[in-house]
BAKE-425667 format. One record per residue: x, y, z of N, C-alpha, C, O in turn; residue in one letter. Coordinates in steps of 0.02 Angstrom, whole numbers. Atoms other than C-alpha are relative to their C-alpha. Example, Ala and Ser with C-alpha at 12.3 -4.5 7.8 and 13.67 -1.06 7.14 Angstrom:
<nodes>
45 -59 0 615 -225 390 45 60 0 97 59 33 A
-42 -59 -3 684 -53 357 -39 55 37 -14 110 45 S
</nodes>
This chain:
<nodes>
-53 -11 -49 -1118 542 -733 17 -67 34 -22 -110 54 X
-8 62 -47 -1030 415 -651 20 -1 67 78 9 87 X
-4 16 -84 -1043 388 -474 34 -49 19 74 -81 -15 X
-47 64 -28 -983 262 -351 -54 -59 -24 -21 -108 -44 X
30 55 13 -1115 141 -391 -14 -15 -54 -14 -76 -57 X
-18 4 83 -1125 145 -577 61 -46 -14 66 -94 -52 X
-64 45 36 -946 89 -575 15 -57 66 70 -70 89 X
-15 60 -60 -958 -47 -435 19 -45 -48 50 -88 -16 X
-32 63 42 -907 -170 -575 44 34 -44 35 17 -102 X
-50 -28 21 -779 -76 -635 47 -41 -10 67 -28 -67 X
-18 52 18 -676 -219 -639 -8 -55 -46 42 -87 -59 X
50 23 34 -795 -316 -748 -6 36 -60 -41 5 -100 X
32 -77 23 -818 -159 -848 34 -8 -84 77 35 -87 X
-49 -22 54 -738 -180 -1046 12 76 5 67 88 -20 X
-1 -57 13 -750 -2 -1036 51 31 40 66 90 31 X
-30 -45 -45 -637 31 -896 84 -61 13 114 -76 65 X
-55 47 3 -488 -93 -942 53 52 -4 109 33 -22 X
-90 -31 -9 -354 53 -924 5 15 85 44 53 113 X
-12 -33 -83 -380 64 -730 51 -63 25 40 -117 -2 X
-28 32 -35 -233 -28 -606 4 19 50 -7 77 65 X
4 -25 -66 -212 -43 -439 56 -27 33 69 -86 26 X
-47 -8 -9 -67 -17 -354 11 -12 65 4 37 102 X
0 21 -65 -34 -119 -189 70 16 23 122 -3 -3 X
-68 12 -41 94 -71 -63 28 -34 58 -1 -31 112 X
-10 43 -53 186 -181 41 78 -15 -10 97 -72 -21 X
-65 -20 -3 368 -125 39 -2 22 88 54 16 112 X
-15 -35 -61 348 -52 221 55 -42 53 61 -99 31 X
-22 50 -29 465 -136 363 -35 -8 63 -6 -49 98 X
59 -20 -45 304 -93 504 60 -1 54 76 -60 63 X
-48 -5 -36 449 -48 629 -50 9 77 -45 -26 127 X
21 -12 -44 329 32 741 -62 -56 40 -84 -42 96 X
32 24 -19 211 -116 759 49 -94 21 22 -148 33 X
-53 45 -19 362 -245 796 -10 -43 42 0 -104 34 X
23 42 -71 302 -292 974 -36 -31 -11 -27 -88 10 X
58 45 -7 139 -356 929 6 -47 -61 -27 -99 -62 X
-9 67 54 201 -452 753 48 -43 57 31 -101 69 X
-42 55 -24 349 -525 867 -56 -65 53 -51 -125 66 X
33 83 -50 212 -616 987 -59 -23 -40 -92 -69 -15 X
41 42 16 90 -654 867 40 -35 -58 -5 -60 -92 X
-20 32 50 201 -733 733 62 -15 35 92 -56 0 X
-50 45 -21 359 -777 856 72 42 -43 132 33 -37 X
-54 -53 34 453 -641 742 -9 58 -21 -65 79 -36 X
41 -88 -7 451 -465 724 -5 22 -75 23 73 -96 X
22 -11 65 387 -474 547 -18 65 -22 -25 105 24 X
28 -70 19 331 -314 441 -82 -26 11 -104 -83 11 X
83 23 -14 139 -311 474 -51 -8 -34 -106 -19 -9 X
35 12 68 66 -325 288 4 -78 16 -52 -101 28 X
-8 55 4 126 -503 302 -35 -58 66 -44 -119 60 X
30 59 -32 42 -562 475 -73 22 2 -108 67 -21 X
76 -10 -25 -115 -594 548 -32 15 60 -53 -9 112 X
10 -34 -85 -148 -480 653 -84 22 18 -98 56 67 X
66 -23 -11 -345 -459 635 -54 -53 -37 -113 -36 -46 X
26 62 21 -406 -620 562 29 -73 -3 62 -101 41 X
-38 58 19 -363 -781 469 32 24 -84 38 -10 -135 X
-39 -23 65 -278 -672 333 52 44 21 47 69 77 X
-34 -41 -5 -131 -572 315 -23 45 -19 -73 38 -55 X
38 -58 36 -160 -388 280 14 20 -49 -19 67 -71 X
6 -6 42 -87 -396 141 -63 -34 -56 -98 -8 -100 X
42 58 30 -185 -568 85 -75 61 9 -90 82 -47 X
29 -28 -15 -329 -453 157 -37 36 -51 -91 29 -79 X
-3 -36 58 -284 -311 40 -20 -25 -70 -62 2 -107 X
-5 47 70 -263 -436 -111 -85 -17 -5 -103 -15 -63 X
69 2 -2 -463 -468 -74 -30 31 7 -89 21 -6 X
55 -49 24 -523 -319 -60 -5 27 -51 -59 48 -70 X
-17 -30 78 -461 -257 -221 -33 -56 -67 -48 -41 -125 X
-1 57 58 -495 -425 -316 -72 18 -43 -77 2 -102 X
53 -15 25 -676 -355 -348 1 38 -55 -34 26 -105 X
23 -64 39 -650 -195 -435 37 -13 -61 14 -8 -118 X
-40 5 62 -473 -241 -532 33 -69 -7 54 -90 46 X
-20 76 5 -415 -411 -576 77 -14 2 112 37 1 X
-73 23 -22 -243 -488 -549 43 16 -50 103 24 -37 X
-57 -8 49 -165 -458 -709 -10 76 -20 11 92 -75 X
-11 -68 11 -191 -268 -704 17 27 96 -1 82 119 X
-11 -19 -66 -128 -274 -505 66 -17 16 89 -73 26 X
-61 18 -12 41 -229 -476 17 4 76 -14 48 106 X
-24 8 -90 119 -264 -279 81 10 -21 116 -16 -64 X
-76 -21 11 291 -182 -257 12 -16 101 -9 14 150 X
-60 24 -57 398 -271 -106 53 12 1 80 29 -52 X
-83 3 -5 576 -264 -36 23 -84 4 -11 -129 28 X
-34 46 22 698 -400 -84 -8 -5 70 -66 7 84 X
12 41 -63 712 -459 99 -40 -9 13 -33 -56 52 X
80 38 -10 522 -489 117 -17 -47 -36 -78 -56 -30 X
30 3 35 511 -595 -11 -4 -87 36 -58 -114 24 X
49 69 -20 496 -782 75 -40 1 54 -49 -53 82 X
65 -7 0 351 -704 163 -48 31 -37 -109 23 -34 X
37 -25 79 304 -607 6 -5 -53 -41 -40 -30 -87 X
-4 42 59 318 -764 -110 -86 -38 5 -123 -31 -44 X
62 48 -12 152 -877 -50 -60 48 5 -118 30 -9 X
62 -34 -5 48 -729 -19 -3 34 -48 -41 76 -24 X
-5 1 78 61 -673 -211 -5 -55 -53 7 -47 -113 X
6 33 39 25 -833 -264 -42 12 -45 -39 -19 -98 X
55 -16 56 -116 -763 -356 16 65 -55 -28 82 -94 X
-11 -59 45 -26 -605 -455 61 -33 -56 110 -70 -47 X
-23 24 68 35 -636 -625 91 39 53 101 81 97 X
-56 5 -28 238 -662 -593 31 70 -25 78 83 12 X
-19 -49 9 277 -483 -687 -23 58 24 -1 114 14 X
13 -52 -43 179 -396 -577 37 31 64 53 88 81 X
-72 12 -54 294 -427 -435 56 56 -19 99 54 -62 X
-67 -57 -1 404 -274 -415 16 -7 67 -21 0 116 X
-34 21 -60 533 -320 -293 77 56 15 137 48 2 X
-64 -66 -24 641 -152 -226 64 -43 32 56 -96 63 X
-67 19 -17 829 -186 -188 14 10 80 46 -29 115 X
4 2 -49 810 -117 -39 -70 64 33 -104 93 -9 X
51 -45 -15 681 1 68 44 79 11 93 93 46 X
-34 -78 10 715 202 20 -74 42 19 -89 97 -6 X
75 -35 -40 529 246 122 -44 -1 -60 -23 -36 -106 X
48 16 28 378 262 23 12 36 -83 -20 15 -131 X
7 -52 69 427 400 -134 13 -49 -70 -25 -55 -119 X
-10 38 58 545 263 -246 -41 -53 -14 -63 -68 -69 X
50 77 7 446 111 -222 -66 41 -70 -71 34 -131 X
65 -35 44 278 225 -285 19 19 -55 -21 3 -99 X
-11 -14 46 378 301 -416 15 -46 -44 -19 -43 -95 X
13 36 55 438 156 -511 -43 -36 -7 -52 -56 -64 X
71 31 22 278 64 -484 -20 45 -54 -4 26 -111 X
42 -53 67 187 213 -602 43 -5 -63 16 -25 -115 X
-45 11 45 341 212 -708 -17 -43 -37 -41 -28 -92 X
10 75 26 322 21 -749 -83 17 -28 -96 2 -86 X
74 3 15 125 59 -759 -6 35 -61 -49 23 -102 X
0 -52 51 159 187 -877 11 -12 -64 -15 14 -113 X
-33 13 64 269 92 -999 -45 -56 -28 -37 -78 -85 X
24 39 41 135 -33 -1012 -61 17 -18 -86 -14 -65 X
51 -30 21 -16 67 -1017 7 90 4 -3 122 55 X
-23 -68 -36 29 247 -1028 -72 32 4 -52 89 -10 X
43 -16 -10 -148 303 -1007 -35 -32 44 -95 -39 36 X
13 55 -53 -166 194 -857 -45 45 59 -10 81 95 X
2 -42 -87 -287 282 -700 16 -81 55 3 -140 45 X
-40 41 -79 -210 184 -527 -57 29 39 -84 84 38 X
25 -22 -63 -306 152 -372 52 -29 32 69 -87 20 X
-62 11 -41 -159 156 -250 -31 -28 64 -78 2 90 X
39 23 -59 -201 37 -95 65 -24 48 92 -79 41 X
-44 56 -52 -68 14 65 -36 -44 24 -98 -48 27 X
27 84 -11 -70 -165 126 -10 -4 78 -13 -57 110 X
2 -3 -78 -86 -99 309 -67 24 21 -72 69 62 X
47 -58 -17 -250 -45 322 -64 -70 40 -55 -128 24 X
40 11 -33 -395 -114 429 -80 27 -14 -97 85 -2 X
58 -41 24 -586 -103 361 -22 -59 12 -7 -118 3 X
55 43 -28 -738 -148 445 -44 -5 -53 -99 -25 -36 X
72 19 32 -848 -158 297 32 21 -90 30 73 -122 X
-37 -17 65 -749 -199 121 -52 25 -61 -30 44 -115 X
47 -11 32 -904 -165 39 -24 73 -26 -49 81 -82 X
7 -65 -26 -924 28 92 54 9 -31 51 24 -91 X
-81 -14 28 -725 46 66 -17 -2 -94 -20 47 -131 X
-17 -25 60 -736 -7 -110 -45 45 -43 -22 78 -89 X
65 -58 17 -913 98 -153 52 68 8 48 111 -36 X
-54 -65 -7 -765 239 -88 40 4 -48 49 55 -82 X
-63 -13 52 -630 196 -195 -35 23 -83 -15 65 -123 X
31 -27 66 -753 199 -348 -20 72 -39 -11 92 -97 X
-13 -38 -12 -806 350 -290 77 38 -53 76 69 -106 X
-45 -43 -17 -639 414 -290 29 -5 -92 61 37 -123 X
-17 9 76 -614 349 -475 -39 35 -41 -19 65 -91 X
35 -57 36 -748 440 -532 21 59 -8 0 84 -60 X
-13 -56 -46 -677 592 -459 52 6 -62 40 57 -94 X
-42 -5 42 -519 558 -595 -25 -26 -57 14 -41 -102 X
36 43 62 -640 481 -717 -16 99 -35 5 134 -81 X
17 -97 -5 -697 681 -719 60 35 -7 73 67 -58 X
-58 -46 10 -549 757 -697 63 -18 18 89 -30 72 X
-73 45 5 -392 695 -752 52 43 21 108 20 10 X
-66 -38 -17 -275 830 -688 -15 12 76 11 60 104 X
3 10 -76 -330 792 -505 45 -65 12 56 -107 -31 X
-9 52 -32 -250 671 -390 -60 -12 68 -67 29 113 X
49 -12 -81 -397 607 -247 35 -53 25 75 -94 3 X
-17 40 -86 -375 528 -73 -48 -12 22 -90 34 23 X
43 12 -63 -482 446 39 11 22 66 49 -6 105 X
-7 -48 -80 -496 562 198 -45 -47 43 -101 -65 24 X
23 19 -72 -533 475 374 -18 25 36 25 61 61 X
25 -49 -42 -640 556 482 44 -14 62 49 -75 69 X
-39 14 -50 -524 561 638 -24 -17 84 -65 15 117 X
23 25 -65 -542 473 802 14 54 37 -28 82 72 X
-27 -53 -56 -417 606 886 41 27 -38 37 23 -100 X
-28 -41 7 -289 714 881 76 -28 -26 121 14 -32 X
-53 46 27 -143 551 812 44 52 -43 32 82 -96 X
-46 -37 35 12 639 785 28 -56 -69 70 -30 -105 X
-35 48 29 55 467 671 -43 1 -83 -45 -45 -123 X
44 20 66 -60 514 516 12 77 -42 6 130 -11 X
31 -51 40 -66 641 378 -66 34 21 -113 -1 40 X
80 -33 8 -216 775 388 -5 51 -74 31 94 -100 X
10 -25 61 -284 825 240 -63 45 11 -115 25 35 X
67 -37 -45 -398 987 269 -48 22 -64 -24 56 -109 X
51 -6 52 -561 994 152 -14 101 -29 -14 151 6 X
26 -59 17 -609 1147 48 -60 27 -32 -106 43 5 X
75 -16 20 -751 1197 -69 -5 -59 -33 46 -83 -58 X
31 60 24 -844 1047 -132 19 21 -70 7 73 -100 X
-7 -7 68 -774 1002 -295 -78 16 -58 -135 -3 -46 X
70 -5 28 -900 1062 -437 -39 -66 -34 -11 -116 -59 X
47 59 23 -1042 947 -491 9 -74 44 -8 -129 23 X
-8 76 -13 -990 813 -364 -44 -23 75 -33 -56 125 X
49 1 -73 -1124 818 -238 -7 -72 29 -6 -83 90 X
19 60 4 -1158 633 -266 86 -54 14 95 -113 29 X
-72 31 -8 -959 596 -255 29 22 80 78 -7 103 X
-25 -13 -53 -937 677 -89 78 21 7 115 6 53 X
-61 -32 17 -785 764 -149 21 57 0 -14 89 -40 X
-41 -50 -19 -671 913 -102 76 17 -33 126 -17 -45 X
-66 -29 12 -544 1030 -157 46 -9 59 18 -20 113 X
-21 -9 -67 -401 1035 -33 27 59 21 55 86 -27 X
-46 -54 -28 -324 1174 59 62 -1 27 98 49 37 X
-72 10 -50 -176 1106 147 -4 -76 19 -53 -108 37 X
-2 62 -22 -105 942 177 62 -4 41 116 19 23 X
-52 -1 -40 -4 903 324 39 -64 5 4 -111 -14 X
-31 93 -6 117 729 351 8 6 77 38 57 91 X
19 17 -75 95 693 538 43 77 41 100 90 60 X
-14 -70 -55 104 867 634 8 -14 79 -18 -61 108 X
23 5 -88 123 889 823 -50 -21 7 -86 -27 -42 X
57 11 -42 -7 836 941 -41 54 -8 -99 41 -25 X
36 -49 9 -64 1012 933 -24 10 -55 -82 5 -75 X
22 -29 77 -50 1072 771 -77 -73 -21 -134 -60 -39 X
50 70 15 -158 887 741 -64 35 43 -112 42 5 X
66 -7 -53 -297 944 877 -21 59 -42 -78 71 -63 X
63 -58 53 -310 1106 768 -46 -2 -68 -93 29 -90 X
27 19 71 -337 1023 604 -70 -46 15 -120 -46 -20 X
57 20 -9 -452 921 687 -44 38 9 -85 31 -37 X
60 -60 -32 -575 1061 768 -15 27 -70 -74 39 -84 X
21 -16 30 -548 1119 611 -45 -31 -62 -58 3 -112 X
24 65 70 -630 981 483 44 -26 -13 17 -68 -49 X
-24 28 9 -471 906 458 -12 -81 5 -47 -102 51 X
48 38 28 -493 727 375 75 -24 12 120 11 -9 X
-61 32 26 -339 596 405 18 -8 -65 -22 20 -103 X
-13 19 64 -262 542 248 23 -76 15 64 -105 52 X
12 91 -6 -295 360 224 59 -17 -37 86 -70 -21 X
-63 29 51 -146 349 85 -38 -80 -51 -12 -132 -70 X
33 37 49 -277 256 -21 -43 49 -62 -102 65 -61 X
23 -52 66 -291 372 -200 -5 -40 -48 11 -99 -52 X
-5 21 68 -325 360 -370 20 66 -38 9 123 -16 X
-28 -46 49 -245 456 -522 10 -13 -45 20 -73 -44 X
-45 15 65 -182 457 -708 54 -4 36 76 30 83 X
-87 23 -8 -17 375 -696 36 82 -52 89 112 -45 X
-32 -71 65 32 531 -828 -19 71 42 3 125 21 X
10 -56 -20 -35 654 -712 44 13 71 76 61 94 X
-65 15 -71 62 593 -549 81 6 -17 125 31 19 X
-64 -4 8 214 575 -637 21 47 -35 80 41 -53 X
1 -68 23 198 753 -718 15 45 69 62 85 71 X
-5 -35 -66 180 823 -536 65 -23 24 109 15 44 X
-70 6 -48 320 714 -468 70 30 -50 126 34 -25 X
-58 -23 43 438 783 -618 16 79 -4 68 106 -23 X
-43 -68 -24 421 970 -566 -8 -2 66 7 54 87 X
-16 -16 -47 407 936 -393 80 3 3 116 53 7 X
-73 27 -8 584 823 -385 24 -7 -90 36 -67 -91 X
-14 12 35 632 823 -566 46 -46 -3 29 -102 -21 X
-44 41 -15 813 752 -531 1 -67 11 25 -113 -22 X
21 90 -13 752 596 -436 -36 -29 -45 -15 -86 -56 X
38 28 22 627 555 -538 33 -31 -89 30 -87 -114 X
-37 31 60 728 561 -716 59 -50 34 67 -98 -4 X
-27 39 -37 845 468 -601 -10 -72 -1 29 -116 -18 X
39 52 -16 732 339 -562 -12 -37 -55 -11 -98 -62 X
44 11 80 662 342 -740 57 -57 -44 55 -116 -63 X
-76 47 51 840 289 -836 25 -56 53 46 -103 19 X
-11 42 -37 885 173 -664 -25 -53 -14 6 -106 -17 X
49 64 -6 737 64 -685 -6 -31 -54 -49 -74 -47 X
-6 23 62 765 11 -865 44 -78 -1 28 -126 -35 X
-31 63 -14 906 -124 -798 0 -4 77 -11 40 119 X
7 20 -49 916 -221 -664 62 16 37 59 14 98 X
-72 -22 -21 1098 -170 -630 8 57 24 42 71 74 X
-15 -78 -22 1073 27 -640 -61 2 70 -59 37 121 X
47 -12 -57 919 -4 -533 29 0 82 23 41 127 X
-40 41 -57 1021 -107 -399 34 71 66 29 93 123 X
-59 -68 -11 1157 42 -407 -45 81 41 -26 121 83 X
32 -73 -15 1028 189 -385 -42 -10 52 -75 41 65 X
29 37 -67 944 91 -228 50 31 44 30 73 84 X
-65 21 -33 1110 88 -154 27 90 10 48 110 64 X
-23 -85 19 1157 284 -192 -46 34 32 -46 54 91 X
46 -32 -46 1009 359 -172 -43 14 72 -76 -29 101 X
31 -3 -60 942 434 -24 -66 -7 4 -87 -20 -52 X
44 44 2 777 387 29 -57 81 18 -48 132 50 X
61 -57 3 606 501 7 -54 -12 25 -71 -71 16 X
75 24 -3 429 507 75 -51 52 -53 -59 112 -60 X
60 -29 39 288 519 -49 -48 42 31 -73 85 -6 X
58 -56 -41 164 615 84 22 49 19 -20 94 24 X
-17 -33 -25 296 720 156 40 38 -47 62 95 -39 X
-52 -43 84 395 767 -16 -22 12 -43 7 47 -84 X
25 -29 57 280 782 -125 -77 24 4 -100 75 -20 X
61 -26 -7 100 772 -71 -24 83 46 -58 134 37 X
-16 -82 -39 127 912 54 2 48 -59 -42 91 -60 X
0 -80 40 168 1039 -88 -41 -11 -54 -50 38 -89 X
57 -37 38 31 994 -204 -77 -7 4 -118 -30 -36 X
62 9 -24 -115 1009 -108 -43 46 -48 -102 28 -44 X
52 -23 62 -203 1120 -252 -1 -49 -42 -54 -40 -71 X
22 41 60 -197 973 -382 -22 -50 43 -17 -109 24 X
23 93 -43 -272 845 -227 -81 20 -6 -99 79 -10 X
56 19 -18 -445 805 -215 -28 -52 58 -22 -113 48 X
15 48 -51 -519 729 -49 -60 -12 -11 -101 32 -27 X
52 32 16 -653 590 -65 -27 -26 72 8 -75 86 X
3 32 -50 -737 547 116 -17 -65 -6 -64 -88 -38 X
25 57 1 -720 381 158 -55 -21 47 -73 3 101 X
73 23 -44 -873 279 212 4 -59 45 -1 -116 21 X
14 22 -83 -877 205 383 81 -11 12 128 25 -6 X
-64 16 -28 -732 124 454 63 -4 -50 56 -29 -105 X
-73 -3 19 -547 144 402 59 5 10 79 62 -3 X
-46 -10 -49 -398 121 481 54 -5 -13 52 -64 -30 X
-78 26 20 -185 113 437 0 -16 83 -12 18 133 X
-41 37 -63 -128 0 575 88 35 13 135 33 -27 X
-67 -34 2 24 96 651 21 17 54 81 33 55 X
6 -9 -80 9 124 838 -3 -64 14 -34 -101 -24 X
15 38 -40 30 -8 960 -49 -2 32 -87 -50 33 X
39 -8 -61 -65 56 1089 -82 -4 -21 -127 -30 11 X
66 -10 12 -218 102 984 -24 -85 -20 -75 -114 -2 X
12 73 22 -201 -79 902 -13 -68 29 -40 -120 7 X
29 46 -61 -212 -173 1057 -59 8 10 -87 -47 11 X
64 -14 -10 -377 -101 1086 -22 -30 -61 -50 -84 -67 X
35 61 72 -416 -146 903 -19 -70 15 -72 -98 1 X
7 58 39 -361 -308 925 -59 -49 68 -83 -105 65 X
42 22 -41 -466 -324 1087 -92 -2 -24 -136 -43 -14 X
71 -5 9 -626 -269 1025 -27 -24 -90 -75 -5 -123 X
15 26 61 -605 -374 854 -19 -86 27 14 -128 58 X
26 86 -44 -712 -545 898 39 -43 -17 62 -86 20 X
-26 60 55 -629 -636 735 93 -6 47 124 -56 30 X
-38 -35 -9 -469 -572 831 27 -25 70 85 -18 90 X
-2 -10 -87 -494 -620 1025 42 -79 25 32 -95 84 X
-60 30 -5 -363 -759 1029 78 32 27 121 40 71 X
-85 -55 7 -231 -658 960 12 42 39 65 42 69 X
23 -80 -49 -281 -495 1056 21 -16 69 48 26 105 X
-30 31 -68 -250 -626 1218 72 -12 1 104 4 51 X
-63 2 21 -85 -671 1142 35 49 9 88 40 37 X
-58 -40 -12 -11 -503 1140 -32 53 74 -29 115 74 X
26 -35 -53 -87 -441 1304 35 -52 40 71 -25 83 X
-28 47 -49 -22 -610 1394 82 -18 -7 112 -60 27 X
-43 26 25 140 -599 1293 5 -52 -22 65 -66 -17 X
-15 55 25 128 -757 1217 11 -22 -81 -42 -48 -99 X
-11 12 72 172 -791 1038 -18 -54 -11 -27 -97 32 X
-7 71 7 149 -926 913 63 -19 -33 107 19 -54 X
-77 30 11 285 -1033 868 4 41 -70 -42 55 -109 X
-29 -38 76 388 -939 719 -3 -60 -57 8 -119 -43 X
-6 49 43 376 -1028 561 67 -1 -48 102 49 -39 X
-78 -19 36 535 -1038 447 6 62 -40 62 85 -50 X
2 -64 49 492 -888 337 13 56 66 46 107 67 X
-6 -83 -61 476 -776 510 70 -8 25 119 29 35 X
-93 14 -50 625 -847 591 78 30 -43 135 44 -25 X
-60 -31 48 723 -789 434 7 72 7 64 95 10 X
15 -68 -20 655 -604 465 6 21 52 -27 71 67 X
-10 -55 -74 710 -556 635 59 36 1 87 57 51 X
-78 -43 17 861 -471 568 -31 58 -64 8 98 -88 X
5 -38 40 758 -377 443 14 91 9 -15 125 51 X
-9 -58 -15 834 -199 416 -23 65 -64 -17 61 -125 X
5 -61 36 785 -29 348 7 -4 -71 -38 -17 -110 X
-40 6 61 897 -25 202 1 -66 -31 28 -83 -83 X
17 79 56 849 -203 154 81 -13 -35 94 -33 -91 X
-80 37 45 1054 -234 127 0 -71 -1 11 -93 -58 X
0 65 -2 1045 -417 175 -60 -32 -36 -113 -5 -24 X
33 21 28 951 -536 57 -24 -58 37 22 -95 52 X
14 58 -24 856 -672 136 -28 -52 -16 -87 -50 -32 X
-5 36 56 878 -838 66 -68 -41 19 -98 -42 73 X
65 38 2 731 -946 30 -6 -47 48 44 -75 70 X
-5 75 -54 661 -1082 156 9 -36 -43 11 -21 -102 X
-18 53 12 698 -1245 135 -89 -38 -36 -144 -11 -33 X
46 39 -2 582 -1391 72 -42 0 57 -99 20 47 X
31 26 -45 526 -1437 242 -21 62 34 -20 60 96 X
30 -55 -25 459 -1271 275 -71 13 -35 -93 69 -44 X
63 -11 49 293 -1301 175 -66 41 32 -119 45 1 X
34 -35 -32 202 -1200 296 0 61 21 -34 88 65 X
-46 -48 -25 301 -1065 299 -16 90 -14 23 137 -8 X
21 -44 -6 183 -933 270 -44 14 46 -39 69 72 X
38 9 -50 43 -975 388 -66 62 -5 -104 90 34 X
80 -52 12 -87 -860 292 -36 -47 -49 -3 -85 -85 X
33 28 53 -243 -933 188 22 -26 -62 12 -85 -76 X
-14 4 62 -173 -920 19 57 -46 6 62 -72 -50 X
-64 47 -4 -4 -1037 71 -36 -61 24 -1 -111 14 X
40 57 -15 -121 -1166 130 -50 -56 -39 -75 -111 -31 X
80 45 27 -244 -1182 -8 52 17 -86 12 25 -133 X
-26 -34 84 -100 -1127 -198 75 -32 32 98 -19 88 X
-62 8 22 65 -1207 -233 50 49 1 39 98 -36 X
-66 -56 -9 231 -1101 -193 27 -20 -61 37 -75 -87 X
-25 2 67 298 -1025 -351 68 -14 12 103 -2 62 X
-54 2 -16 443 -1083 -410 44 74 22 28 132 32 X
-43 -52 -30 602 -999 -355 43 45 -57 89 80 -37 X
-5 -40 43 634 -916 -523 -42 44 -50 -34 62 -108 X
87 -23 28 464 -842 -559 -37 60 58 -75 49 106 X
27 -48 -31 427 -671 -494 -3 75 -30 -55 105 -40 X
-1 -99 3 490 -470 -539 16 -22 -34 27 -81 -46 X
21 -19 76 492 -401 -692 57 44 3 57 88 46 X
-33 -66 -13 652 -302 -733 -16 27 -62 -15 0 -117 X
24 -21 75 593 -190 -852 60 29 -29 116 37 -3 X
53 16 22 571 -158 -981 1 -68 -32 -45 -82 -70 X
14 63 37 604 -332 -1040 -58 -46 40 -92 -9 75 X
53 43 -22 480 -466 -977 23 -53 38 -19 -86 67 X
-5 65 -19 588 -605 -912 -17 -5 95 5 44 126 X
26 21 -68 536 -645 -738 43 -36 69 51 -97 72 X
-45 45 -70 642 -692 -560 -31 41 37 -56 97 38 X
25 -18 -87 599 -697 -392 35 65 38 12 116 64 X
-42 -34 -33 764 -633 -335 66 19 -21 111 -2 16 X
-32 -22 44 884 -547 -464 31 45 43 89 32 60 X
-31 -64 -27 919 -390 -375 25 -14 79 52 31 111 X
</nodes>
């Protein structure tokens, strides 16, 4: 049987070369605005600053994952206006991994043609899905979870699992995902059928799911790419063949950005198939950054942190760098494209990875499938 610790080198693993992992960092963090504008001088999306170290959370992300799956089976899907603070902090993902959305349509299209793309190049692909917003005190624990949670689809391929958060409170701002009978044989996986999954309920309804065992939903799964995109084709059929024939050129893609209305993956689709979910508890700390209020406290009682944490308690920002100063107009719908810095902006990411790797060129990035050729900024 394989457990979480069996496959801790799962990455390493010849045996387990069809697994990818699927980073998100399309979001525009609207609600955490105040505290990127004074610690970066611009009200950046919040994958991109550093709001809890000397990394971005995406850069963050990009290192916690680097263990299990390696760079050339790790795709990151962005919006075209993020991308000259998306460009330096991807210096390390092969340039066709780079899926760069036309504009932001909430979390459903982004996820869907990621799997899509995953599909056409491995169609027997399992995904560990990881947003780039998340906060973990102990990456070590986290990924022993995610392995976990691979096992869980290593077993049974017509599940989708989740990492459930044991809940601080009653946060109307989170999914609850409510546990049921312990999946069979997984004593050692700490894994659950589900009964009901909610996308951020009232205050109340939230206080009941809590009392009752209700488990946040971390929005960190794993799945067959063939089994997700089976579910999303009789949930939404329409969108999804939609999506399917869109994403083939870079033109129809553009067009069906632009048309289509915009979906959430937790609230459109995970909601109705809480019988094919499986919840995996995660181990110790785990957090989506998404509240202000709670995140101030975070950023107070994070040591690596207690600069910054003074910074947005005293109002004080640091100076914007040219990549942020370009982003204070960033909107929703990602209509406006925002053009590259200049030369004399060589600093212009102000996370680890732009400090210590060469900025790719400026025609070396997304992948329009299915051909292979490679740009930054096509769409």
């Amino acid at each position: 049987m394989l457990d979480g610790r069996a496959m801790l080198h799962l990455g390493q693993s010849t045996t387990h070369t069809d697994t990818w992992a699927l980073i998100l960092a399309g979001g525009d963090g609207t609600r955490l605005r105040d505290i990127t504008r004074l610690l970066a001088g611009a009200p950046i999306p919040k994958q991109y600053c550093r709001i809890t170290g000397d990394r971005s959370m995406l850069e963050a992300t990009l290192d916690r994952v680097a263990p299990l799956i390696p760079a050339q089976r790790t795709i990151v899907i962005v919006n075209r206006n993020h991308l000259p603070l998306a460009r330096p902090q991807l210096a390390g993902i092969p340039a066709q991994n780079v899926l760069v959305q036309p504009r932001n349509r909430d979390t459903g299209p982004g996820i869907a043609w990621s799997l899509l793309e995953i599909r056409r190049r491995h169609p027997d692909a399992r995904i560990a899905m990881f947003p780039s917003d998340h906060y973990v005190a102990d990456d070590a624990a986290f990924r022993t979870s995610v392995c976990r949670a691979l096992g869980v689809v290593e077993r049974h391929p017509d599940k989708l699992a989740l990492l459930g958060i044991e809940p601080e409170d009653a946060s109307p701002e989170y999914g609850y995902v409510m546990p049921a009978a312990r999946l069979d044989d997984a004593s050692r996986l700490d894994a659950f059928h589900v009964d009901s999954f909610r996308e951020k309920p009232t205050v109340s309804v939230a206080a009941g799911l809590v009392a009752a065992g209700g488990l946040w939903n971390s929005f960190v799964m794993t799945f067959r790419a063939a089994c997700a995109l089976d579910l999303l084709e009789r949930c939404m059929p329409a969108a999804l063949r939609a999506l399917e024939l869109a994403s083939r050129r870079r033109d129809t893609l553009e067009q069906h950005y632009r048309t289509q209305g915009p979906w959430n993956f937790s609230r459109d689709f995970l909601s109705a198939m809480a019988r094919h979910l499986v919840v995996v508890r995660a181990e110790r700390r785990l957090e989506r950054l998404g509240n202000p209020t709670r995140h101030r406290a975070d950023l107070r009682g994070t040591q690596s942190s207690a600069a910054v944490a003074g910074r947005v308690e005293a109002g004080r920002g640091a100076r914007p760098d040219a990549a942020e100063r370009r982003l204070t107009e960033h909107q929703r719908d990602g209509s406006p494209s925002v053009p590259a810095p200049d030369s004399r902006a060589a600093g212009w990411c102000r996370g680890r990875r732009a400090r210590k790797r060469v900025r790719p060129p400026a025609d070396s990035a997304i992948i329009s499938p299915p051909c292979a050729r490679a740009m930054w900024c096509t769409m």
